[in-house]
MARZAMAR-311352 format. One line per field, with one value per residue: residue number from 1; residue in one letter; x, y, z of N, C-alpha, C in turn. Coordinates in Angstrom, 1 decimal. Layout:
N
k NUM;...
r A;...
n.px X;...
n.py Y;...
n.pz Z;...
ca.px X;...
ca.py Y;...
ca.pz Z;...
c.px X;...
c.py Y;...
c.pz Z;...
//
This chain:
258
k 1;2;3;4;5;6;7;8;9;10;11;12;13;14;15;16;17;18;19;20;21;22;23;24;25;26;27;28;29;30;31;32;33;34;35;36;37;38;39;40;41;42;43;44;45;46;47;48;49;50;51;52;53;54;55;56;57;58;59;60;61;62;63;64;65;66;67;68;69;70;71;72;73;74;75;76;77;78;79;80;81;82;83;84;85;86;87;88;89;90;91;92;93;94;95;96;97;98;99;100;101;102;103;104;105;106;107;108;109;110;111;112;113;114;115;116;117;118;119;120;121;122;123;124;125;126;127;128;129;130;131;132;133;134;135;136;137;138;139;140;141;142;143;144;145;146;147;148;149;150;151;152;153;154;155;156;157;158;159;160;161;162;163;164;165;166;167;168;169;170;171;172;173;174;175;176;177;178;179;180;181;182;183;184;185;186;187;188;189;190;191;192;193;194;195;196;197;198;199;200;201;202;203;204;205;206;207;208;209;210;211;212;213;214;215;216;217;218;219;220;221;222;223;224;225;226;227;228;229;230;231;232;233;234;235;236;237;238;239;240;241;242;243;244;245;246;247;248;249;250;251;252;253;254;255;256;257;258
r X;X;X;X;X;X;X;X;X;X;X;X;X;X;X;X;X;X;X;X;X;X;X;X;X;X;X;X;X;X;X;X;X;X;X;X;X;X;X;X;X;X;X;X;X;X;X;X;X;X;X;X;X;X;X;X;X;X;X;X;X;X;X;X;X;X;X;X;X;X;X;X;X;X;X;X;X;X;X;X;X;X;X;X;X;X;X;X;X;X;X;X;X;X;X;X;X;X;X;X;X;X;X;X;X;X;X;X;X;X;X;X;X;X;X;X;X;X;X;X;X;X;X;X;X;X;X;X;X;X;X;X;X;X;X;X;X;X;X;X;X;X;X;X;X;X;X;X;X;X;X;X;X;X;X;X;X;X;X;X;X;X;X;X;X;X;X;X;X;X;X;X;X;X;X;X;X;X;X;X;X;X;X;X;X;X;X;X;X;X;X;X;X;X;X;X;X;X;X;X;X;X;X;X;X;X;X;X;X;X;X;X;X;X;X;X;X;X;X;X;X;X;X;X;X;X;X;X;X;X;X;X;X;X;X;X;X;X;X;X;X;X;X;X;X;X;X;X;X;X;X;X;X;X;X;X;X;X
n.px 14.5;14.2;14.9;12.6;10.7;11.4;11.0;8.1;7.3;8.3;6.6;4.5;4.4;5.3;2.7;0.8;1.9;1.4;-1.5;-1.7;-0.9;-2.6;-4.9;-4.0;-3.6;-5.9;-7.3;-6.1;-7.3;-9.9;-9.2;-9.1;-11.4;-13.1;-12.4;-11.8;-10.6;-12.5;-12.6;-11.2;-10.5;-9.5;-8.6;-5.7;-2.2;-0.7;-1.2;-1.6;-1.4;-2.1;-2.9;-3.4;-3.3;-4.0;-2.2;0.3;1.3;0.7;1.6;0.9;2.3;1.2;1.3;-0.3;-0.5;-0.8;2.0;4.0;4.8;3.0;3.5;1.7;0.1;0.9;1.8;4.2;6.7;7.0;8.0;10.3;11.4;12.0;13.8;15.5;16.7;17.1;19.3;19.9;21.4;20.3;19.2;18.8;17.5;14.8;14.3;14.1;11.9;9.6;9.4;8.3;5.8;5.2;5.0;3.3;1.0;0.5;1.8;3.3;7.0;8.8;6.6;4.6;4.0;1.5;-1.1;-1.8;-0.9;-1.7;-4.3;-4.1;-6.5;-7.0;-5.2;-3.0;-0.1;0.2;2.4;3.1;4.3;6.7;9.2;9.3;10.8;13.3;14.4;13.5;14.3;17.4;17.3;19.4;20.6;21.0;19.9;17.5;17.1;17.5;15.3;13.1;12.0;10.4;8.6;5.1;2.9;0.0;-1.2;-3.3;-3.3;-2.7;-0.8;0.6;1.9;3.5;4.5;5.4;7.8;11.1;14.2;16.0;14.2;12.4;14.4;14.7;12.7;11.4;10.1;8.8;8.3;10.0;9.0;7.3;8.9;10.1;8.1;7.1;9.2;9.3;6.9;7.1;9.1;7.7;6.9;4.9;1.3;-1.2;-3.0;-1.8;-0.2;-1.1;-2.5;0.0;0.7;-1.2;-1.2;0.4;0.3;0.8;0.4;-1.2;-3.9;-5.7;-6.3;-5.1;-6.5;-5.7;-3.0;0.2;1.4;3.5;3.7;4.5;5.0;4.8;5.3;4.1;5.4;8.5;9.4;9.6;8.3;8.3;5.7;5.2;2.6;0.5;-2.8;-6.1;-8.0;-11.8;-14.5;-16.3;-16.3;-17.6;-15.8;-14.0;-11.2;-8.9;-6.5;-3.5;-0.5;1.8;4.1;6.5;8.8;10.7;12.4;12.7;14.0;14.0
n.py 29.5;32.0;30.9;29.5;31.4;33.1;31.1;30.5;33.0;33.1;31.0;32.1;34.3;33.0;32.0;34.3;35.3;33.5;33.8;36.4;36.4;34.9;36.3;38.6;37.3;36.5;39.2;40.0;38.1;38.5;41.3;39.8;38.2;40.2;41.3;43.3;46.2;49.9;50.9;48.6;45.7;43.4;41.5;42.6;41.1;40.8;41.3;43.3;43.9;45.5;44.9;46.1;45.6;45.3;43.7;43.8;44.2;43.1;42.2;41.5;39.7;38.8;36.5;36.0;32.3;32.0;33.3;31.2;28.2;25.9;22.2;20.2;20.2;22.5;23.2;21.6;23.0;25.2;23.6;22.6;25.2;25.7;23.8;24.4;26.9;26.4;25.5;22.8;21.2;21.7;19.7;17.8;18.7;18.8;16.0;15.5;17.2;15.5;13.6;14.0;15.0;12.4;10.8;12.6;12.2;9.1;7.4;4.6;4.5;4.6;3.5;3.7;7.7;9.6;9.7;7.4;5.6;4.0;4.5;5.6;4.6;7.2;7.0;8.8;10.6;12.9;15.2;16.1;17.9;20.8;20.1;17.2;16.6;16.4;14.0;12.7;11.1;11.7;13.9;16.9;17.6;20.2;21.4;20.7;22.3;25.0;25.0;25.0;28.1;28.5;27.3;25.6;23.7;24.0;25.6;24.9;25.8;25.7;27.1;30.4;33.8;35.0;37.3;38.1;36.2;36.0;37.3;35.4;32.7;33.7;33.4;30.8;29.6;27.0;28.0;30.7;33.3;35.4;38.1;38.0;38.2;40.8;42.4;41.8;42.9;45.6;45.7;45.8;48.0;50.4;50.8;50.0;49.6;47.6;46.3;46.8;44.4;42.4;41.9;41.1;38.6;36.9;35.4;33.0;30.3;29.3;31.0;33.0;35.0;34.3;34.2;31.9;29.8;29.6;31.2;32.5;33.4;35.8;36.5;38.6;39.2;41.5;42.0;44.1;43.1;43.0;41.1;38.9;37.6;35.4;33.8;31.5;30.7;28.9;29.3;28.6;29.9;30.4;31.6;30.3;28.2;26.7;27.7;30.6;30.3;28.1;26.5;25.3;24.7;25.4;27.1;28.1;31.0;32.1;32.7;35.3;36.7;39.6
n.pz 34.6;32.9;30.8;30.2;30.2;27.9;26.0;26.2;25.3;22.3;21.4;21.7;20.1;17.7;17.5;17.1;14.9;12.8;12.6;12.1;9.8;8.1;8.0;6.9;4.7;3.9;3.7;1.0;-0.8;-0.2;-2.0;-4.7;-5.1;-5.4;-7.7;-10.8;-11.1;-11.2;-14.2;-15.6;-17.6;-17.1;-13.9;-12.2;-12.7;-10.4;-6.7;-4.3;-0.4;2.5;6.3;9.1;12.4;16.1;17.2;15.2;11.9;8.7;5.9;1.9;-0.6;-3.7;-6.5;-9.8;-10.8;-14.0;-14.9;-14.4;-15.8;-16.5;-15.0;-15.8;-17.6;-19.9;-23.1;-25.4;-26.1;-24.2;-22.1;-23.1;-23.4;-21.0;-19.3;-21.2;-20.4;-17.9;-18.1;-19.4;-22.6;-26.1;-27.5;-25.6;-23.7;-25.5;-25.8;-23.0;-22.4;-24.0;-23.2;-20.9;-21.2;-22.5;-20.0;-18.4;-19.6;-19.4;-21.3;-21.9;-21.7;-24.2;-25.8;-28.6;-30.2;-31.0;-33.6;-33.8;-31.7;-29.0;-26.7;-23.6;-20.2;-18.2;-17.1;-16.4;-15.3;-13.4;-12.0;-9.2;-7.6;-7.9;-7.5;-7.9;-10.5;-9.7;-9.7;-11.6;-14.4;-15.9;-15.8;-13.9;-10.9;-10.8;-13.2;-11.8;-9.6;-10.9;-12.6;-11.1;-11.1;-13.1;-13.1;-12.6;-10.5;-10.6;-12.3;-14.1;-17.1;-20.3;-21.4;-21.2;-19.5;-21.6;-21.4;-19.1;-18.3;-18.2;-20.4;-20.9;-20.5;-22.7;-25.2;-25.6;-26.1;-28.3;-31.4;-30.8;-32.7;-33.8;-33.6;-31.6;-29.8;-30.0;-30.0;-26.6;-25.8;-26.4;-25.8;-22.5;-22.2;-22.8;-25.3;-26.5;-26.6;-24.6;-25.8;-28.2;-27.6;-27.5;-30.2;-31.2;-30.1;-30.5;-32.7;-31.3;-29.6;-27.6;-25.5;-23.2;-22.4;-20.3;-16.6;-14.3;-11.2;-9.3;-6.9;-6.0;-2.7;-0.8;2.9;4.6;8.2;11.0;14.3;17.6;19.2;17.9;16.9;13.8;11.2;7.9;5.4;3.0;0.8;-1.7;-2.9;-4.0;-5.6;-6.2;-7.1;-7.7;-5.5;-2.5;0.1;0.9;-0.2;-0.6;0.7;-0.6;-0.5;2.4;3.9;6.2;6.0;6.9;9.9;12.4;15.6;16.9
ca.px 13.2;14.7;14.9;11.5;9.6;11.6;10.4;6.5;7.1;8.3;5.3;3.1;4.3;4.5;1.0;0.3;2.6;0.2;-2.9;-1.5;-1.0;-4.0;-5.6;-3.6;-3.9;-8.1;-7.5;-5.5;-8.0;-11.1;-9.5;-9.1;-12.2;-13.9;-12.6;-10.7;-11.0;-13.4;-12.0;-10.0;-11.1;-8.7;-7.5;-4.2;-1.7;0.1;-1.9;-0.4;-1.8;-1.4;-3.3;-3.0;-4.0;-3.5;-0.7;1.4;1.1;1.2;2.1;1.0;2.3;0.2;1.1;-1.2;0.5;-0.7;2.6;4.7;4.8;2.6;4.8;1.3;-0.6;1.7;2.5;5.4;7.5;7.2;8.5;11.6;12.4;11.9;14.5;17.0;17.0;17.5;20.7;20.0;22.0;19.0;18.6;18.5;15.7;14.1;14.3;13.2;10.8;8.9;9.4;7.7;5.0;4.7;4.7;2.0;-0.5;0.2;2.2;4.5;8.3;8.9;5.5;4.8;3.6;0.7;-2.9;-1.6;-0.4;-2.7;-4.7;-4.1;-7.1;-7.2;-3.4;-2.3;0.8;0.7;3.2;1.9;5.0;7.8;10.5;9.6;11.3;15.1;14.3;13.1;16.0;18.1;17.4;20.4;19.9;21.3;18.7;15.9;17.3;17.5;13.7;11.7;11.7;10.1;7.5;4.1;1.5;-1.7;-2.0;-3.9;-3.6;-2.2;-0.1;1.8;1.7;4.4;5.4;6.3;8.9;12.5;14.7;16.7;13.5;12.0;15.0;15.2;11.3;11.1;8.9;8.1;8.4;11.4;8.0;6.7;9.5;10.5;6.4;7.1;10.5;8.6;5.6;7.6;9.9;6.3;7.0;3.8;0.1;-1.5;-4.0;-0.8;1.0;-2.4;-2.6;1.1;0.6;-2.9;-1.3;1.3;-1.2;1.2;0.6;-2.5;-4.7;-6.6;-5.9;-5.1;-7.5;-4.4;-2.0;1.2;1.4;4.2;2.8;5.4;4.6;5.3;4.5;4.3;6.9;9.3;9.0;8.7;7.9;7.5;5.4;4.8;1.3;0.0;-3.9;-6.6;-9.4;-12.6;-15.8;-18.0;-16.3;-18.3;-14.9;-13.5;-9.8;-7.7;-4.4;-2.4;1.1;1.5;5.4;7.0;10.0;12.1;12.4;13.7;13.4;15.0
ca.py 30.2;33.3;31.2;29.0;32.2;33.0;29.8;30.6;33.9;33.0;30.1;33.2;35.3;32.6;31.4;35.5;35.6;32.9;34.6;37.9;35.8;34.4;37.8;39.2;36.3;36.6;40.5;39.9;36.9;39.1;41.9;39.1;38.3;41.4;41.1;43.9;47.7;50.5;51.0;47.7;44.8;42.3;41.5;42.4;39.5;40.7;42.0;43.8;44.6;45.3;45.0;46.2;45.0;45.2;42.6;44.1;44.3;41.8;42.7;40.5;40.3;37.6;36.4;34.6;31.3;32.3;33.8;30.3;27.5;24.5;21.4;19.7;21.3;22.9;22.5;21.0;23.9;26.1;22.5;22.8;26.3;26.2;23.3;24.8;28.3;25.8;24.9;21.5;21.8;21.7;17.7;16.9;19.6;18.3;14.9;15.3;17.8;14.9;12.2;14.5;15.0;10.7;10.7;13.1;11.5;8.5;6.7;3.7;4.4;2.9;3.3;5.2;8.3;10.2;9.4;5.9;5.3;3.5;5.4;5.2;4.6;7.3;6.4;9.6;10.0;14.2;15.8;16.6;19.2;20.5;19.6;15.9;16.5;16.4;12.3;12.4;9.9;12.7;15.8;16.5;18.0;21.9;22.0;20.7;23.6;26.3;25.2;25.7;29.6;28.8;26.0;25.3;22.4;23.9;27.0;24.5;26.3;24.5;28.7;31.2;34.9;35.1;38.6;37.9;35.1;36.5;37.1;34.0;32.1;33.6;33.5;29.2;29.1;26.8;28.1;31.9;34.1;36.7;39.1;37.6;38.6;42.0;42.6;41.5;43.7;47.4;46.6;46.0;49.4;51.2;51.7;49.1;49.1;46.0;46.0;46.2;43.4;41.4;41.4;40.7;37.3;36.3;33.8;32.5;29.6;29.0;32.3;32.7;36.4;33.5;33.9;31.0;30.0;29.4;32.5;32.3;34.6;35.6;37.0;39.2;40.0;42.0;41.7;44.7;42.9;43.2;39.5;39.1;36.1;35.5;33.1;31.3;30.3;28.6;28.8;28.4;31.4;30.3;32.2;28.9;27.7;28.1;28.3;32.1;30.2;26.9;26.6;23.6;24.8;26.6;27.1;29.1;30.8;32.2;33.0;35.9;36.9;40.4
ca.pz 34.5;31.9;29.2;30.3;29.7;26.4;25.0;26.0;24.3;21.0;20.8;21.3;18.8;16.5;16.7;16.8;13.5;12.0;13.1;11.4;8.6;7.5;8.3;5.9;3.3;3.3;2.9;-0.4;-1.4;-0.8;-3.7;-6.0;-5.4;-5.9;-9.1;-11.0;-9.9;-12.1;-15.5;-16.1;-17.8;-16.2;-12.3;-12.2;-11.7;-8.9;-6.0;-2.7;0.7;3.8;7.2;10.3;13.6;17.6;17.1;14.4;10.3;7.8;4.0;1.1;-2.3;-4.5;-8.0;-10.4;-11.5;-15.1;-14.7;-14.6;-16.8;-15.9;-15.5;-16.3;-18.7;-21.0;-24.5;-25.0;-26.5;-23.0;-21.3;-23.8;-22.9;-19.6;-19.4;-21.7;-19.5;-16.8;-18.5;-20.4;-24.3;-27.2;-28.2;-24.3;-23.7;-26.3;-25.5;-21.6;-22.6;-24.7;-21.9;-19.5;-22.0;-22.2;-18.9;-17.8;-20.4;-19.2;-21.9;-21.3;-22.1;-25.5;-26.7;-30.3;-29.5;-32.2;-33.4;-34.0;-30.4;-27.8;-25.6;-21.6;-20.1;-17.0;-16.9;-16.0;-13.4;-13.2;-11.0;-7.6;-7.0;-9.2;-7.2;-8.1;-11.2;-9.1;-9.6;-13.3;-15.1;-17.1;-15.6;-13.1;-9.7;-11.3;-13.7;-10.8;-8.7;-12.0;-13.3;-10.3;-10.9;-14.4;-13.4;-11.5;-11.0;-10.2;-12.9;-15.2;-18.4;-21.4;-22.2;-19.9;-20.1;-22.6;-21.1;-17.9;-18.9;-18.4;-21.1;-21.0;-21.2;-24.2;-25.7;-25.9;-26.5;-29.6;-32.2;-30.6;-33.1;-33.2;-34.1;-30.1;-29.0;-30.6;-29.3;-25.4;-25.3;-26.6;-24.4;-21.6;-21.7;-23.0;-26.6;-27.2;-25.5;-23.8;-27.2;-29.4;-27.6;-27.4;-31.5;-32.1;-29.5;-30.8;-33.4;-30.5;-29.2;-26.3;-25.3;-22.5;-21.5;-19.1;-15.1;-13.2;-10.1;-8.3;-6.8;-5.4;-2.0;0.1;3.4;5.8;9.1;12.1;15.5;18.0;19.9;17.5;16.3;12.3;10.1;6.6;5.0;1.3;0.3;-3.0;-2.6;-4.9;-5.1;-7.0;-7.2;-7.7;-4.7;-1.0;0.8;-0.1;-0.5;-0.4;0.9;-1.4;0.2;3.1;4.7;6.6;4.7;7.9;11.4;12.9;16.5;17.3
c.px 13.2;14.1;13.5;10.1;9.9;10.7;8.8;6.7;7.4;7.8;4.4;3.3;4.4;3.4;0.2;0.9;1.5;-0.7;-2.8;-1.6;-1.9;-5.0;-5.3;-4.0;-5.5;-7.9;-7.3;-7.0;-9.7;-11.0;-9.1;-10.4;-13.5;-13.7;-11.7;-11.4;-11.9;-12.8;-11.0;-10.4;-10.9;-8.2;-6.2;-3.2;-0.9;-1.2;-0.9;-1.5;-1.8;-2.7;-2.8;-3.8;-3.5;-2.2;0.5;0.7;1.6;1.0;1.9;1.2;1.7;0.5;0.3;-0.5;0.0;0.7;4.1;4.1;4.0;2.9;3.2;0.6;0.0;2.0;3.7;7.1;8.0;8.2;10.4;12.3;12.8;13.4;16.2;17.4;17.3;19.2;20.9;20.1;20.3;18.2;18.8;17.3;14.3;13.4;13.4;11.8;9.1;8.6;8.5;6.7;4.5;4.4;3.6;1.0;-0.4;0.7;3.7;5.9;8.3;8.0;5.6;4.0;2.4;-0.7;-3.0;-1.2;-2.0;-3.2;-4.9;-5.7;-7.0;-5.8;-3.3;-1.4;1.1;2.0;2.6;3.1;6.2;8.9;10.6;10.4;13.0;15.0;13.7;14.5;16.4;18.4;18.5;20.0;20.4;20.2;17.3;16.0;16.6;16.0;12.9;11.5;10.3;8.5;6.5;3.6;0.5;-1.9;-3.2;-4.2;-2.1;-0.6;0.6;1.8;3.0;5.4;5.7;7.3;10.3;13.4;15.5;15.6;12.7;13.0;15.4;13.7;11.2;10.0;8.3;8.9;9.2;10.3;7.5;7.6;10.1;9.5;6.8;8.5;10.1;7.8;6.3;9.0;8.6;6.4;5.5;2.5;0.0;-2.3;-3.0;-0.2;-0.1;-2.4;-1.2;1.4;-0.5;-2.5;0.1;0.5;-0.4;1.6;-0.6;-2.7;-6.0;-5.8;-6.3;-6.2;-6.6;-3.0;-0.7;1.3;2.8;3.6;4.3;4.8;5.9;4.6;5.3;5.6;8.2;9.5;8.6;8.9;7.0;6.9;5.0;3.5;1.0;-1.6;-4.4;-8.2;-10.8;-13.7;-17.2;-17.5;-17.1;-17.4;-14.3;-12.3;-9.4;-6.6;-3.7;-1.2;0.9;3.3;5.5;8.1;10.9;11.8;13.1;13.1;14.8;15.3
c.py 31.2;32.3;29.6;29.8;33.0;32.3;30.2;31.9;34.0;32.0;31.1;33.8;34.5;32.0;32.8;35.8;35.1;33.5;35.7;37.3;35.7;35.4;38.2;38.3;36.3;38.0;40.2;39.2;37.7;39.8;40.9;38.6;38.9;41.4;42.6;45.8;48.7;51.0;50.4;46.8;43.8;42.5;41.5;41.1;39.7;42.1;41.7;44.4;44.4;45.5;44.7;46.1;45.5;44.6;42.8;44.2;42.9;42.6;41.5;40.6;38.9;37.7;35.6;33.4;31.2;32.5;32.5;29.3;25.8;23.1;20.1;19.4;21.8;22.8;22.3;22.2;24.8;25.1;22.6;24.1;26.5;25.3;23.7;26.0;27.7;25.7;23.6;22.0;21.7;20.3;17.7;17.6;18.8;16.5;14.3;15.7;16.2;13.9;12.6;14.6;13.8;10.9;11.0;12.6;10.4;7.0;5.7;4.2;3.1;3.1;4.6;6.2;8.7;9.4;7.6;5.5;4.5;4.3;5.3;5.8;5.4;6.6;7.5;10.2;11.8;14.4;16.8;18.0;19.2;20.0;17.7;15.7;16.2;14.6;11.5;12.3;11.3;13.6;15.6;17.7;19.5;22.2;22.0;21.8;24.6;26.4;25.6;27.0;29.9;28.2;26.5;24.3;23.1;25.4;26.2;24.9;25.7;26.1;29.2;32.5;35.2;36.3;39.3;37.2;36.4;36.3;35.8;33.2;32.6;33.5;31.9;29.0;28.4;27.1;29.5;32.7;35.5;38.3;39.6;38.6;40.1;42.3;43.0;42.7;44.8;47.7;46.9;47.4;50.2;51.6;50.6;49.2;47.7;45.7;45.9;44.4;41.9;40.9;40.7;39.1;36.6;35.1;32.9;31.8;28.7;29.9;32.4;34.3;35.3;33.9;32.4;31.1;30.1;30.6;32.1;33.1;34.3;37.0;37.4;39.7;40.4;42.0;43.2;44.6;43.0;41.8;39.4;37.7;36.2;33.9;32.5;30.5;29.8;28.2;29.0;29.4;31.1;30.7;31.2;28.2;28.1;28.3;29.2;31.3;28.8;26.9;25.1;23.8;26.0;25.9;28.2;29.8;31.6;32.6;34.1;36.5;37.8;40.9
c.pz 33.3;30.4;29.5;29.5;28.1;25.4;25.4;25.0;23.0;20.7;20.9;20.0;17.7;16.6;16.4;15.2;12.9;11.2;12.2;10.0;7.4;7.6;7.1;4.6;2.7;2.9;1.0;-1.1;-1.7;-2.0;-5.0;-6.3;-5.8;-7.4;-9.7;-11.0;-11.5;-13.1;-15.9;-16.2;-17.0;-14.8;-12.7;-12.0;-10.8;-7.7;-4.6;-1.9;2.0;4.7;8.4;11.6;15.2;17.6;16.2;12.8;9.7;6.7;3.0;-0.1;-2.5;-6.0;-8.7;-10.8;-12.8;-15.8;-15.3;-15.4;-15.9;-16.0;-16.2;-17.3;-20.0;-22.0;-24.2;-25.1;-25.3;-22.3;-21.8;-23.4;-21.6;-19.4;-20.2;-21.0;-18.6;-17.3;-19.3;-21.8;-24.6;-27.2;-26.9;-23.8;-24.4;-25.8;-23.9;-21.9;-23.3;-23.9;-20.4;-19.9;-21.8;-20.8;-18.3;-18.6;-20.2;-20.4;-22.0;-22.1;-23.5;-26.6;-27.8;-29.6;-30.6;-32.5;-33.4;-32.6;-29.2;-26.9;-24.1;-21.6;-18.4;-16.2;-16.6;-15.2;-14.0;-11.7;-9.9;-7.0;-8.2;-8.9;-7.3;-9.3;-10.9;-9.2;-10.9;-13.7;-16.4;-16.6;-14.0;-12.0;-10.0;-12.0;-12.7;-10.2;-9.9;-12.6;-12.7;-10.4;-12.0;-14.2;-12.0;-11.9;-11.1;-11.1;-13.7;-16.3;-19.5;-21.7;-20.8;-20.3;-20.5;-21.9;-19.7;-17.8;-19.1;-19.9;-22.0;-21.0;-22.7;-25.2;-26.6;-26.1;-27.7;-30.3;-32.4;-31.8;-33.0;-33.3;-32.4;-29.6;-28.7;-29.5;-27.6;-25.0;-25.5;-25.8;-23.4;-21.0;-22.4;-24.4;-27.1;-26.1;-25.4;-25.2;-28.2;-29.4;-27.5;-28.9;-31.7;-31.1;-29.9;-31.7;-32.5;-29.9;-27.7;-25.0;-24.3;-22.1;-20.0;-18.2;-14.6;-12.1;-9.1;-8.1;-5.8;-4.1;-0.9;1.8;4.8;6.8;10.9;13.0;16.5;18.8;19.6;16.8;14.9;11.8;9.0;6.6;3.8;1.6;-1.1;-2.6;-3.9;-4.6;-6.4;-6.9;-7.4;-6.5;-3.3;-0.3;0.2;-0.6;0.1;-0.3;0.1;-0.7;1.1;4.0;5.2;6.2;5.8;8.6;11.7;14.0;16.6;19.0
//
């Protein structure tokens, strides 16, 4: 009977964790939808907040996926660094990077690639998650692990905000500018404004000030009972949409009952 009424109690509190959840997930979603606070042009890309209830707190941090590299989208040059930060040498980066490229547009293995090349008609085989890449022919299951930090599907921008990218990735970026990079290292300890580091990225064209529609959220809660559970989110927040928010991924990311 003891451990009959255990088991009803930790189905309540997690469908109460849920509940706290998504509570908390619409708070966040409404201040992105409000849009960005009185004397700042742009929404931040990370938004935090918390609400509290009868049932406990929930905490949400939210990043934009402007942030990561879009495994569909992307020029090819981000595709290359992101892979070589993973750990693939130069000429095999290169090499995937270009096959992932054929690939997402839809062009047969083999075929010439450039203005001369054939045009798939509505061919296109995108990648519906990144971890499908642990079964792309080349890439070995260390770099599928090592890339997912770098990649997203659903930012849909062709760029990446340059100056969020960890050191070790801008460092294998082919083509960025050792000027980019000087730039992204001053702002980021304060020796540069957001208007300096804006002009010295303006001719970097794989570079993005766009926000993603799509935000990353991790959503911790607590429960009065002492009961906590986190959870990951990837939703989609669009202002021409009539639903405030879309969930594309929604897990749970651990259990702990004290």
């Amino acid at each position: 009977m003891s451990g009959v009424v255990t088991g009803v109690r930790v189905t309540e509190d997690k469908a109460r964790a849920r509940i706290l959840a998504e509570a908390g997930l619409s708070l966040a979603v409404a201040e992105i939808r409000i849009g960005p606070s009185d004397g700042e042009d742009t929404l931040d890309d990370h938004i935090s907040s918390t609400i509290t209830l009868p049932a406990g707190v929930a905490s949400v941090f939210a990043t934009n996926e402007a942030l990561r590299i879009d495994l569909n989208t992307a020029e090819q040059p981000l595709i290359v660094g992101a892979l070589r930060a993973a750990g693939a040498a130069p000429a095999i980066a290169e090499n995937l990077a270009k096959r992932i490229v054929d690939h997402r547009s839809g062009v047969p293995s083999g075929q010439p690639t450039g203005p001369a090349a054939p045009q798939p008609a509505n061919n296109k085989k995108l990648f519906q998650t990144v971890s499908e890449l642990a079964s792309f022919p080349g890439i070995t299951p260390e770099i599928a692990i090592a890339i997912e930090r770098y990649l997203t599907v659903s930012s849909g921008l062709t760029g990446v905000r340059l100056e969020a990218l960890d050191n070790q990735l801008l460092a294998v970026i082919p083509g960025l500018p050792p000027s980019a990079r000087k730039a992204i290292s001053d702002f980021n300890v304060g020796r540069l404004s957001r208007e300096e580091l804006n002009r010295a990225l303006a001719a970097v064209n794989f570079n993005t000030a766009a926000s993603a529609q799509s935000w990353r959220a991790v959503v911790r809660t607590n429960l009065q009972s002492g009961y906590s559970e986190s959870f990951e989110a990837l939703i989609l927040v669009s202002t021409t949409d009539q639903a405030p928010y879309r969930v594309l991924e929604w897990r749970r990311a651990s259990d702990e009952l004290k």
